[in-house]
N, CA, C and O atoms as a CHARMM CRD file, in Angstrom:
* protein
*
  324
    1    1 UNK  N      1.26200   0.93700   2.49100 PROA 1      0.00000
    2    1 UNK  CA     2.34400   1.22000   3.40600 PROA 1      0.00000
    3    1 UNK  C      2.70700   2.68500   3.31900 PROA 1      0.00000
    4    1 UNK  O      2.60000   3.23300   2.22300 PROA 1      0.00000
    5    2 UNK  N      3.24000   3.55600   4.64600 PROA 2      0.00000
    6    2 UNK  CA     3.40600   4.79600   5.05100 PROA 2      0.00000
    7    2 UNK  C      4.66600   4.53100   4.92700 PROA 2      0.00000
    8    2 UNK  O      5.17400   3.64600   5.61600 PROA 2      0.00000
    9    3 UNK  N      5.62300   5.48300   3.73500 PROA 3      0.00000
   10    3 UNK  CA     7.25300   5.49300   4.50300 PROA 3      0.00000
   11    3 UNK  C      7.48400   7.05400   5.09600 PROA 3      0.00000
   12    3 UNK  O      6.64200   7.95100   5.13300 PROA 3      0.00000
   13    4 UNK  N      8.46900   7.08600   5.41400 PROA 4      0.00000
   14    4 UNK  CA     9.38800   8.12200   6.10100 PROA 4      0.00000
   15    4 UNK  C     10.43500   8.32500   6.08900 PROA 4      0.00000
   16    4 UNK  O     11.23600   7.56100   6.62800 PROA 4      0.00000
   17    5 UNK  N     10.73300   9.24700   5.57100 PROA 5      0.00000
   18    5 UNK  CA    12.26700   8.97400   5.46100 PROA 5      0.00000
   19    5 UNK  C     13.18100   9.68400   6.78800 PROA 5      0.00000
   20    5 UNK  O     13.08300  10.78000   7.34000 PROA 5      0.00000
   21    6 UNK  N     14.03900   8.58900   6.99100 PROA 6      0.00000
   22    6 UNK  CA    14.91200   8.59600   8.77400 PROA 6      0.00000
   23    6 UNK  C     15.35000   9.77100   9.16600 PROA 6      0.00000
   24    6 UNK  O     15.15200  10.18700  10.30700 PROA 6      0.00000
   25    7 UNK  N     16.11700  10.55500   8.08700 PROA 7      0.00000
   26    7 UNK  CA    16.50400  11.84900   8.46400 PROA 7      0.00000
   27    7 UNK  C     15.59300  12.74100   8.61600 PROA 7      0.00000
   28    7 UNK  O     15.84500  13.72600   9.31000 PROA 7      0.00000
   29    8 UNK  N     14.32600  12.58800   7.99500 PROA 8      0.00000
   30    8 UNK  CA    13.38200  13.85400   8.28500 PROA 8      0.00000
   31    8 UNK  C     12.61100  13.84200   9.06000 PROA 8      0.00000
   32    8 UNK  O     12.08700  14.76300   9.68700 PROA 8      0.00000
   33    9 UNK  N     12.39800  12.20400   9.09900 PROA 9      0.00000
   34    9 UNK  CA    11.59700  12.04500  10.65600 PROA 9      0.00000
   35    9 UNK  C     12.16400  12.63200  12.23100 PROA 9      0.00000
   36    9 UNK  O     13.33700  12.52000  12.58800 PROA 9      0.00000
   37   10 UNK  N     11.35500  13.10400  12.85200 PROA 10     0.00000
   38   10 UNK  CA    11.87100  13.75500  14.45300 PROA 10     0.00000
   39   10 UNK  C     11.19100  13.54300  15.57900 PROA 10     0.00000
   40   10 UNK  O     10.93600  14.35000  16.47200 PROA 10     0.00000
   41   11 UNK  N     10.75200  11.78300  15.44400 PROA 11     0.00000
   42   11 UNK  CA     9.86300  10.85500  16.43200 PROA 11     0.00000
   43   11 UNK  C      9.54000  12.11200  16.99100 PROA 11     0.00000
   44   11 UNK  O     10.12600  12.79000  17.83400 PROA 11     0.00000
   45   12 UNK  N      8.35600  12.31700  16.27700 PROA 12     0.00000
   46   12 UNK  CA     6.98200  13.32300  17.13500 PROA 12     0.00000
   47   12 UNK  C      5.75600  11.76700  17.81000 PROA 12     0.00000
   48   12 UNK  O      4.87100  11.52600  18.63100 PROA 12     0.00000
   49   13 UNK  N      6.57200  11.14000  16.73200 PROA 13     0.00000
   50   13 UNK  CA     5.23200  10.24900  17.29200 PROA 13     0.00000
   51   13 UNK  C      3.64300   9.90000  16.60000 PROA 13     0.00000
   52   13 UNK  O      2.85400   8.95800  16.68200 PROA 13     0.00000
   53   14 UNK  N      3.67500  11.17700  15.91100 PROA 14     0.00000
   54   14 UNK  CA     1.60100  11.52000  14.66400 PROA 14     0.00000
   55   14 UNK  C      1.84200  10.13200  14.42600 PROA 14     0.00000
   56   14 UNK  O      1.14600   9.25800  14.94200 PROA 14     0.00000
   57   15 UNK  N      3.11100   9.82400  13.42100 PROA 15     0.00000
   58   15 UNK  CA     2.22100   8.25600  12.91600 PROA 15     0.00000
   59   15 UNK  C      2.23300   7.22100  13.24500 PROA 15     0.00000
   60   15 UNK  O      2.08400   6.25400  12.49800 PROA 15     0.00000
   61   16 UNK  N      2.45400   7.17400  14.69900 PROA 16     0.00000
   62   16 UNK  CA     2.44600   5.59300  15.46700 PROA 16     0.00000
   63   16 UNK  C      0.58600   5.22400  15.21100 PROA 16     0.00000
   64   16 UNK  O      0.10700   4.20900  14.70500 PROA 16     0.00000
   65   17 UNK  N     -0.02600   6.23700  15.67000 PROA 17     0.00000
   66   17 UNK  CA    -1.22200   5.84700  15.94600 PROA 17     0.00000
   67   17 UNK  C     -2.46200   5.37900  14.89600 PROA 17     0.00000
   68   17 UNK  O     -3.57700   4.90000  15.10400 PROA 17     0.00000
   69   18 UNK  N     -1.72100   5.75500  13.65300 PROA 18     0.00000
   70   18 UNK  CA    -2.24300   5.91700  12.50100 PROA 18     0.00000
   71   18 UNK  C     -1.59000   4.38800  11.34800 PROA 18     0.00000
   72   18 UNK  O     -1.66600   4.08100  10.15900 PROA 18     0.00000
   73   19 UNK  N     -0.96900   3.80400  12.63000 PROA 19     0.00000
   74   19 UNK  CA    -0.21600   2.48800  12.16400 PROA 19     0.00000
   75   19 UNK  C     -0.93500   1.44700  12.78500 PROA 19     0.00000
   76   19 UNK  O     -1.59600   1.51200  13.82100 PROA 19     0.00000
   77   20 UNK  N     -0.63700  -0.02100  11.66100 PROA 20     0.00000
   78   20 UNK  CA    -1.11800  -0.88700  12.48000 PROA 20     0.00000
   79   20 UNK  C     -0.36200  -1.67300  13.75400 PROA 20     0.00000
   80   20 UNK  O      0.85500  -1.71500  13.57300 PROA 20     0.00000
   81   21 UNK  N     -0.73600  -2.20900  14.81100 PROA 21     0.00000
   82   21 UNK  CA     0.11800  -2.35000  16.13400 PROA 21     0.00000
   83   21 UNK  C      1.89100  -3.39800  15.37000 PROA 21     0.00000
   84   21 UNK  O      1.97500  -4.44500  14.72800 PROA 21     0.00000
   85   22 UNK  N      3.01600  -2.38000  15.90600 PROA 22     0.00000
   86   22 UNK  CA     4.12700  -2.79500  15.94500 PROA 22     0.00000
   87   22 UNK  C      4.65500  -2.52800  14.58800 PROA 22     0.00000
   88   22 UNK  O      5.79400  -2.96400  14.41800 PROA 22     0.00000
   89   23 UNK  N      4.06600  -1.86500  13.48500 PROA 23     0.00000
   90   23 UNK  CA     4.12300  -1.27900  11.92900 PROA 23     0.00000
   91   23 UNK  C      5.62300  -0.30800  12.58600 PROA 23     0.00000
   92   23 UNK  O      6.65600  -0.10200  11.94900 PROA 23     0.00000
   93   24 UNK  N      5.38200   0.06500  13.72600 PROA 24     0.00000
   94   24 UNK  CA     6.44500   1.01500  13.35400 PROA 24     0.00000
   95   24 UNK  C      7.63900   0.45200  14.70200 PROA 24     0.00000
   96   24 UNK  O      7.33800   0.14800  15.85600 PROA 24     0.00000
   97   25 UNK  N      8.68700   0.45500  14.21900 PROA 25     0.00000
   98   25 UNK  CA     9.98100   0.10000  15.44000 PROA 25     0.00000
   99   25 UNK  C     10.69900   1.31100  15.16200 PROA 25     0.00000
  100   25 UNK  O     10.78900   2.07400  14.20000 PROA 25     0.00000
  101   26 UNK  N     11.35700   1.21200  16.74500 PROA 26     0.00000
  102   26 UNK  CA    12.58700   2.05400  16.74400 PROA 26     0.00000
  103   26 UNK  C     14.01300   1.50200  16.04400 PROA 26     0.00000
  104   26 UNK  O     14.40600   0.34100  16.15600 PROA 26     0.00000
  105   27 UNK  N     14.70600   2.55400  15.30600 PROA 27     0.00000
  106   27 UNK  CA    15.75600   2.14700  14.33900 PROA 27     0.00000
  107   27 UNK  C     16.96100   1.41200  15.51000 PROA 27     0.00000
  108   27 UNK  O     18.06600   1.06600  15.09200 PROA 27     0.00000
  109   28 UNK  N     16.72400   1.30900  16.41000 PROA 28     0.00000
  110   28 UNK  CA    17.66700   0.83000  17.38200 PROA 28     0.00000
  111   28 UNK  C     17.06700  -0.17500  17.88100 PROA 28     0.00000
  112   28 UNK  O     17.43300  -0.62800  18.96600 PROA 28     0.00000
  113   29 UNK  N     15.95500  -0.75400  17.13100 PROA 29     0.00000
  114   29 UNK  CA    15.55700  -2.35800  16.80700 PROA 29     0.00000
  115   29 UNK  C     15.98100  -3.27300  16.19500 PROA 29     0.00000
  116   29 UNK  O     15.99500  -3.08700  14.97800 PROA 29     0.00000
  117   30 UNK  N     16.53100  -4.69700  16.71800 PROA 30     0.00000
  118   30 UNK  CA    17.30100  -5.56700  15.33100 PROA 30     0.00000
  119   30 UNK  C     16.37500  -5.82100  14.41700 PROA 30     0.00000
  120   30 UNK  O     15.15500  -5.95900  14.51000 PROA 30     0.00000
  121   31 UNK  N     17.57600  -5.89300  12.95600 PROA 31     0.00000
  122   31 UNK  CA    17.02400  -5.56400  11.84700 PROA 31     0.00000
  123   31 UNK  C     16.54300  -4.66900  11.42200 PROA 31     0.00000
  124   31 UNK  O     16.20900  -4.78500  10.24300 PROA 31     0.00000
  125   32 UNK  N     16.29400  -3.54400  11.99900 PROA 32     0.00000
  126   32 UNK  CA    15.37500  -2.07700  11.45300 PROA 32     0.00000
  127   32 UNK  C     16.13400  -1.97600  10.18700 PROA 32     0.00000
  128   32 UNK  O     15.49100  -1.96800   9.13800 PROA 32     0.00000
  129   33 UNK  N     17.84500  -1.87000  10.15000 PROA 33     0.00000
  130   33 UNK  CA    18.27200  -1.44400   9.06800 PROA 33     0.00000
  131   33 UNK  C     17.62300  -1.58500   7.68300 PROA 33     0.00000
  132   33 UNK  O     17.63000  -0.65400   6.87700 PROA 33     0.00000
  133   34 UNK  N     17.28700  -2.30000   7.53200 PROA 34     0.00000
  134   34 UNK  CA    17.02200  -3.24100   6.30800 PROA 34     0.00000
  135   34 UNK  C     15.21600  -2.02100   6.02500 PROA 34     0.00000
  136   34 UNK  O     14.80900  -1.77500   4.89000 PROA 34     0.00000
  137   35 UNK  N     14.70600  -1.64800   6.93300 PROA 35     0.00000
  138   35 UNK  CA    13.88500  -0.83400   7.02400 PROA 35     0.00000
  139   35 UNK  C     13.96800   0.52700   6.72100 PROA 35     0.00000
  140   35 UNK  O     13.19800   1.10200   5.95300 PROA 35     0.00000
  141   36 UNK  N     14.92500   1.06000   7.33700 PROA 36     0.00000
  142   36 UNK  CA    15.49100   2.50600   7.18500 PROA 36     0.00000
  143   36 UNK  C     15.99900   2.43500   5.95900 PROA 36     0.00000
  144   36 UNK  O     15.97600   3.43300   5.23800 PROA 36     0.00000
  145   37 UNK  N     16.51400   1.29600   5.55000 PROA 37     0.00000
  146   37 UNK  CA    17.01300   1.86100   3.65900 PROA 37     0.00000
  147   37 UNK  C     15.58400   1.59300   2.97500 PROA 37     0.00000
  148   37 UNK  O     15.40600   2.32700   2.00300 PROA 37     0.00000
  149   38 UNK  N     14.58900   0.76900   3.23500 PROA 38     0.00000
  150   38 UNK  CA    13.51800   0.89000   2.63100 PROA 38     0.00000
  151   38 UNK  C     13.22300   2.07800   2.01400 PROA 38     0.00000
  152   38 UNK  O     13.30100   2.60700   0.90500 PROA 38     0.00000
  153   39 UNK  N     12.58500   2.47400   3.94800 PROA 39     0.00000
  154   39 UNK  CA    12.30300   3.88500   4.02600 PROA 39     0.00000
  155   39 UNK  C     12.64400   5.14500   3.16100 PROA 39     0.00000
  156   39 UNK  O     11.78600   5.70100   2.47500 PROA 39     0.00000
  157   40 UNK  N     13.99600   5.58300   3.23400 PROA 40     0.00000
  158   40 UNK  CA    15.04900   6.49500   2.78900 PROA 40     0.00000
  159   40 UNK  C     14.92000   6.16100   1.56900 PROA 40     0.00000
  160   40 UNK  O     15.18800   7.21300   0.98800 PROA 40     0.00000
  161   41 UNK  N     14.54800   4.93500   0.31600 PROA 41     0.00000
  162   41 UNK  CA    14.77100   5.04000  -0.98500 PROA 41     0.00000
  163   41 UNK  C     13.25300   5.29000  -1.12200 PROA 41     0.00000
  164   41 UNK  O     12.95800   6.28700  -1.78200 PROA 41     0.00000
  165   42 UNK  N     12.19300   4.52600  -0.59200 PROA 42     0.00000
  166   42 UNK  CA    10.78300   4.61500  -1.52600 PROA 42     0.00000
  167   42 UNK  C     10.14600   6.08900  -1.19700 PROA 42     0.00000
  168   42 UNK  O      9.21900   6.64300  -1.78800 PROA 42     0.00000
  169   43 UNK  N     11.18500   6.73300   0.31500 PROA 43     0.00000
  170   43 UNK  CA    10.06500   8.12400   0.55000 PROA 43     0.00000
  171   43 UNK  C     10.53300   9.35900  -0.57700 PROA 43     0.00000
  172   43 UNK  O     10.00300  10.43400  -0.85500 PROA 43     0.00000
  173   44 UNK  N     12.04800   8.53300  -1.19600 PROA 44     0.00000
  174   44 UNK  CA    12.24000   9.97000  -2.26800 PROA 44     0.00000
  175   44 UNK  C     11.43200   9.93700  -3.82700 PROA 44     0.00000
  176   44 UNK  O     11.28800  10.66600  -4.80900 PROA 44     0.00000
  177   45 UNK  N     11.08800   8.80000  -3.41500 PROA 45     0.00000
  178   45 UNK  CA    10.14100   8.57000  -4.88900 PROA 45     0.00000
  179   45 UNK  C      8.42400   7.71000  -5.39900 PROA 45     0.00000
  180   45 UNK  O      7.91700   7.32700  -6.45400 PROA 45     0.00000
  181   46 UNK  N      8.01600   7.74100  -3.87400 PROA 46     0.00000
  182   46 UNK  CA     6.33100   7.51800  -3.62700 PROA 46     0.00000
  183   46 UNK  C      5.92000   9.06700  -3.65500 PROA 46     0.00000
  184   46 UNK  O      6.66200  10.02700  -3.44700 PROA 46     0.00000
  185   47 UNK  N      4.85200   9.07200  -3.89600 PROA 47     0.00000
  186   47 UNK  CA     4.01300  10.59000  -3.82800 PROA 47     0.00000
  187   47 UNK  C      3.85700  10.80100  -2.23200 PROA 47     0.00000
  188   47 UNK  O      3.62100   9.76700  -1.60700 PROA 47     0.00000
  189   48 UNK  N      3.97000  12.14900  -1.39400 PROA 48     0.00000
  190   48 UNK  CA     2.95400  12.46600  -0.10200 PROA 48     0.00000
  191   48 UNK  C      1.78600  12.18700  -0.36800 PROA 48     0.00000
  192   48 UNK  O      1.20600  12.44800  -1.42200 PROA 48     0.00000
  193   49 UNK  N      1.11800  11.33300   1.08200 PROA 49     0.00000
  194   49 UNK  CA     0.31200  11.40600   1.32900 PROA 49     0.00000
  195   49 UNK  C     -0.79100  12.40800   1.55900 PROA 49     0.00000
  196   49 UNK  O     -0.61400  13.23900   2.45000 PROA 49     0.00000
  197   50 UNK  N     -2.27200  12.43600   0.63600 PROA 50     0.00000
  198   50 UNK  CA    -2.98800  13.86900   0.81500 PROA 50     0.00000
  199   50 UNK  C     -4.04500  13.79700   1.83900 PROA 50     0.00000
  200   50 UNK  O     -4.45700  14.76700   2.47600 PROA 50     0.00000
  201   51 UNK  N     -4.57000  12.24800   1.98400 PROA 51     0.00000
  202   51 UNK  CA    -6.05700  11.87800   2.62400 PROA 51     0.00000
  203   51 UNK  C     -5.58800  10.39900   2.79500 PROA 51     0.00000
  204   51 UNK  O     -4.77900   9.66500   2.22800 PROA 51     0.00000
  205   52 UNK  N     -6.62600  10.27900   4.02700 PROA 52     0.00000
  206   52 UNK  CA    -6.26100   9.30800   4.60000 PROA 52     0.00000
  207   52 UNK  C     -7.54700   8.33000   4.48600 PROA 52     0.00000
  208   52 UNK  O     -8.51400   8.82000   5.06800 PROA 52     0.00000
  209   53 UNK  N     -7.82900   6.98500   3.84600 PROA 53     0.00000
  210   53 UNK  CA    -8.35000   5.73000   3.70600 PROA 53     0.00000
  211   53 UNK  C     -9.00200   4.94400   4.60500 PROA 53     0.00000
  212   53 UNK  O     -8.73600   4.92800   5.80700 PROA 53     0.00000
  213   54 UNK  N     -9.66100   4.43500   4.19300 PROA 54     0.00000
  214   54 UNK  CA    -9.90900   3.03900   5.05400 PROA 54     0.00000
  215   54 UNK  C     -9.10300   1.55300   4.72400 PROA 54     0.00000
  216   54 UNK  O     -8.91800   1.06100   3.61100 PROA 54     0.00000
  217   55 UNK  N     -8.66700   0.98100   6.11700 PROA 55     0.00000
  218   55 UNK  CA    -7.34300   0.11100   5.30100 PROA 55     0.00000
  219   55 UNK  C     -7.98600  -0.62300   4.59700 PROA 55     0.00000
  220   55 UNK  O     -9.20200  -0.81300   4.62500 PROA 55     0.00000
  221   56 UNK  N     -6.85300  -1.29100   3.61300 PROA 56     0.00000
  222   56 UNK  CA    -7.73100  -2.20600   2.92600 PROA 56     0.00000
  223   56 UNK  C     -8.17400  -3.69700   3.30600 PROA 56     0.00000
  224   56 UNK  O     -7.86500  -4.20900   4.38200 PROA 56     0.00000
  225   57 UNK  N     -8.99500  -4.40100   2.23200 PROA 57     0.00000
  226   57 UNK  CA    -9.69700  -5.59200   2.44700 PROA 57     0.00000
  227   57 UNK  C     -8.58900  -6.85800   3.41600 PROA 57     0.00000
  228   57 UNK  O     -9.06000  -7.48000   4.36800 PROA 57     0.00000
  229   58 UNK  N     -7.28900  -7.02400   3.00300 PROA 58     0.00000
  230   58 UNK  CA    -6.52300  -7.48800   3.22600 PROA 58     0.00000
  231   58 UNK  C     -5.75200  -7.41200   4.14700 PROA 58     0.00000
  232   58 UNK  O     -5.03700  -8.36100   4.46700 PROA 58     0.00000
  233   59 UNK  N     -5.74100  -5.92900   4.93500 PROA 59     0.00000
  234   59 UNK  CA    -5.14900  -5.67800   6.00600 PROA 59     0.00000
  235   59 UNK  C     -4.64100  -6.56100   7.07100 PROA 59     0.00000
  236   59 UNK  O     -3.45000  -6.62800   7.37600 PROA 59     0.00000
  237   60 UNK  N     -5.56700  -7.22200   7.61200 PROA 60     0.00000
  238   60 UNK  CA    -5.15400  -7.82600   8.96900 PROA 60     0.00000
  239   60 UNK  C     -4.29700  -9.07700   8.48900 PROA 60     0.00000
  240   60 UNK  O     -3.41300  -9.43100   9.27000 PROA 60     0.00000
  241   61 UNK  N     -4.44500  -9.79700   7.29800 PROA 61     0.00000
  242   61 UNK  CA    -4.08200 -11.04800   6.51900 PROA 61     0.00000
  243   61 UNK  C     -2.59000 -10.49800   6.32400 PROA 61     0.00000
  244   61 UNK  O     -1.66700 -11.22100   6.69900 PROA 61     0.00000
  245   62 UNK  N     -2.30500  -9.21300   5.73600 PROA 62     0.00000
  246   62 UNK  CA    -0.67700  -8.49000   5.99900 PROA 62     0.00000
  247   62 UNK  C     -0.24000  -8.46500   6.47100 PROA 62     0.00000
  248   62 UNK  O      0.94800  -8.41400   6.15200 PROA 62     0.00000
  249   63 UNK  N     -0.74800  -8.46700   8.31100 PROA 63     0.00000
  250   63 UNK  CA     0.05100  -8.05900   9.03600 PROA 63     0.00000
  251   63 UNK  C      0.69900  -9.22300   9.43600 PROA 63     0.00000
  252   63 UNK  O      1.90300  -9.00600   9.57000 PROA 63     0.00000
  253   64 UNK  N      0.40300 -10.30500   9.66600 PROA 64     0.00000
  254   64 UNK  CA     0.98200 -11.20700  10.02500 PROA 64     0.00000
  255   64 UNK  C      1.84900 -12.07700   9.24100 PROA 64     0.00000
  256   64 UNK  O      2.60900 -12.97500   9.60500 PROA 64     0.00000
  257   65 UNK  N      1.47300 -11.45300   7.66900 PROA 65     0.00000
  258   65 UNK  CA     2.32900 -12.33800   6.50400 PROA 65     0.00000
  259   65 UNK  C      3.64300 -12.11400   6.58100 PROA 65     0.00000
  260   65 UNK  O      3.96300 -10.92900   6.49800 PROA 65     0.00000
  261   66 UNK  N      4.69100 -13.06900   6.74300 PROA 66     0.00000
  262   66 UNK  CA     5.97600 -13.05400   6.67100 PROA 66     0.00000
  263   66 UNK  C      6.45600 -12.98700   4.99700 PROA 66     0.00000
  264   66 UNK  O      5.66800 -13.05700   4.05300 PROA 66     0.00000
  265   67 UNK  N      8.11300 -12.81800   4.88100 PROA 67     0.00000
  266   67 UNK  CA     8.76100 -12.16500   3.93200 PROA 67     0.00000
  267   67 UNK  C      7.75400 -11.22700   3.20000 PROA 67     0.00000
  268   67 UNK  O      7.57100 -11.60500   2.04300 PROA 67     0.00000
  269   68 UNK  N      7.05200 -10.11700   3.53900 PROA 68     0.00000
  270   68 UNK  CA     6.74500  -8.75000   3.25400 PROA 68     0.00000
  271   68 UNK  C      7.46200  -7.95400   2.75600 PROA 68     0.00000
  272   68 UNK  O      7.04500  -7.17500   1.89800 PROA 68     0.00000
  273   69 UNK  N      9.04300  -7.96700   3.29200 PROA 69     0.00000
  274   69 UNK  CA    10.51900  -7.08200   3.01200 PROA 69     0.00000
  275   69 UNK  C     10.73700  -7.39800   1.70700 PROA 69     0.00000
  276   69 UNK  O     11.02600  -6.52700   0.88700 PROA 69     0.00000
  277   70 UNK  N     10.60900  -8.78800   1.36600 PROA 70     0.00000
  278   70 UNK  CA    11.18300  -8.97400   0.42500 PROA 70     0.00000
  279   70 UNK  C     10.32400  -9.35500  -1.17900 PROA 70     0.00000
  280   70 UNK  O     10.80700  -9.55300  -2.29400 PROA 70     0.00000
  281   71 UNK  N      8.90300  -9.34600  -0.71300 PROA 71     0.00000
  282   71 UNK  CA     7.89600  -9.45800  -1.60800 PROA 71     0.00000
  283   71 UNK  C      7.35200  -8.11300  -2.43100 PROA 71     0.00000
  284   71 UNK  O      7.54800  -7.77800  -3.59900 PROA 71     0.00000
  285   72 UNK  N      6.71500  -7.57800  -1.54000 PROA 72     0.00000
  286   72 UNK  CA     5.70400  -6.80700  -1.77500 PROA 72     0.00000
  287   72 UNK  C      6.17600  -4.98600  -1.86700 PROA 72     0.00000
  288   72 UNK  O      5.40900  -4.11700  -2.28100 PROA 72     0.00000
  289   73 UNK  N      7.47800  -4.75800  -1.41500 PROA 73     0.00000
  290   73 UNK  CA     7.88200  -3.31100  -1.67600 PROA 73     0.00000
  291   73 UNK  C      8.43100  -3.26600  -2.95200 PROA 73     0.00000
  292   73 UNK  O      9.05600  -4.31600  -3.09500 PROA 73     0.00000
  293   74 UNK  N      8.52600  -2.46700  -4.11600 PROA 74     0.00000
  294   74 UNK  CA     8.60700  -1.85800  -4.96300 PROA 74     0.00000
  295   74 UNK  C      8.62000  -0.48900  -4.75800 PROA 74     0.00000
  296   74 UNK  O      8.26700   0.12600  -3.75200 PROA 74     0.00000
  297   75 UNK  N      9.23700   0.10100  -6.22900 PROA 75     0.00000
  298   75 UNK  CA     9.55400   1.52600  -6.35100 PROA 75     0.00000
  299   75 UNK  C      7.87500   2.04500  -6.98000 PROA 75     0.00000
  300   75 UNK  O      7.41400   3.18700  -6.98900 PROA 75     0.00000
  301   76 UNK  N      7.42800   1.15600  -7.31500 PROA 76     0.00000
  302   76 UNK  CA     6.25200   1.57900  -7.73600 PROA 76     0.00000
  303   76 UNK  C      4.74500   1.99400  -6.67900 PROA 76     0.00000
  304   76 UNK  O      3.96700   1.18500  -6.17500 PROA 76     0.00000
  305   77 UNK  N      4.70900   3.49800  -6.59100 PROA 77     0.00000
  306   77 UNK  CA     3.75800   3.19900  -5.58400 PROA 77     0.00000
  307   77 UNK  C      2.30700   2.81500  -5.81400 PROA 77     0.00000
  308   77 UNK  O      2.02200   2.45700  -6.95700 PROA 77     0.00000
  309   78 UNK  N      1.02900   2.84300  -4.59100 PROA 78     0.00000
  310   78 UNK  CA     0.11400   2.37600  -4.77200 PROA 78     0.00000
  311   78 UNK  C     -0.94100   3.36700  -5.17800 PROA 78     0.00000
  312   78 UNK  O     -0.32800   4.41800  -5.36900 PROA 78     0.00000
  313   79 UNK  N     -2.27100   3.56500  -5.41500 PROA 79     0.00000
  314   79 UNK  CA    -2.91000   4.53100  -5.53800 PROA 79     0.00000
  315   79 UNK  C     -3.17500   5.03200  -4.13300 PROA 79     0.00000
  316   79 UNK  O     -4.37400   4.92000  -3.87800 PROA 79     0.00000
  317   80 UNK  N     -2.50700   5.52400  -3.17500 PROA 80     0.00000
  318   80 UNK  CA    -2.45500   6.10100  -1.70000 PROA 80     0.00000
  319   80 UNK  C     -2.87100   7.90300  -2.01300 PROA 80     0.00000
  320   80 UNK  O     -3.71900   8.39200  -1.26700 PROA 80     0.00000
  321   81 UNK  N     -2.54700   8.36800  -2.58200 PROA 81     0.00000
  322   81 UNK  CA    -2.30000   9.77100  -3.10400 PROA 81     0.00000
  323   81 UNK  C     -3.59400   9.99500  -3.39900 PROA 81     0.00000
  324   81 UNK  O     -3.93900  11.07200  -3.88500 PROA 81     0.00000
């Protein structure tokens, strides 16, 4: 997962395309909130991104998996860096 944090983001738009379809909503989506604090806590303490991957094995099986919010984010990030 790509975060961002809300205030620094300035919907240019680069990482819609680089997402998988609907990965990214507008914060004036119900429920986003719960997203934007994601966002705002894991982007002050995941590493930037340097290079970009091939997704992984599991990908498409993610996207559709429900409670994600509440499973799978941690402060701990992944080897992405």
């Amino acid at each position: 997962m790509l975060v961002i944090h809300p205030d620094e983001c300035i919907d240019c738009g680069v990482c819609e395309p680089e997402c998988p379809p609907e990965a990214i909503l507008p914060d004036s989506e119900p429920g986003a909130e719960a997203w934007l604090k994601l966002n705002a806590r894991l982007s002050e303490v995941w590493p930037n991104i340097t290079q970009r991957r091939d997704p992984l094995s599991d990908a498409d099986m993610m996207q559709d998996k429900k409670d994600k919010f509440e499973t799978f984010f941690t402060e701990a990030p992944g080897e992405g860096n």
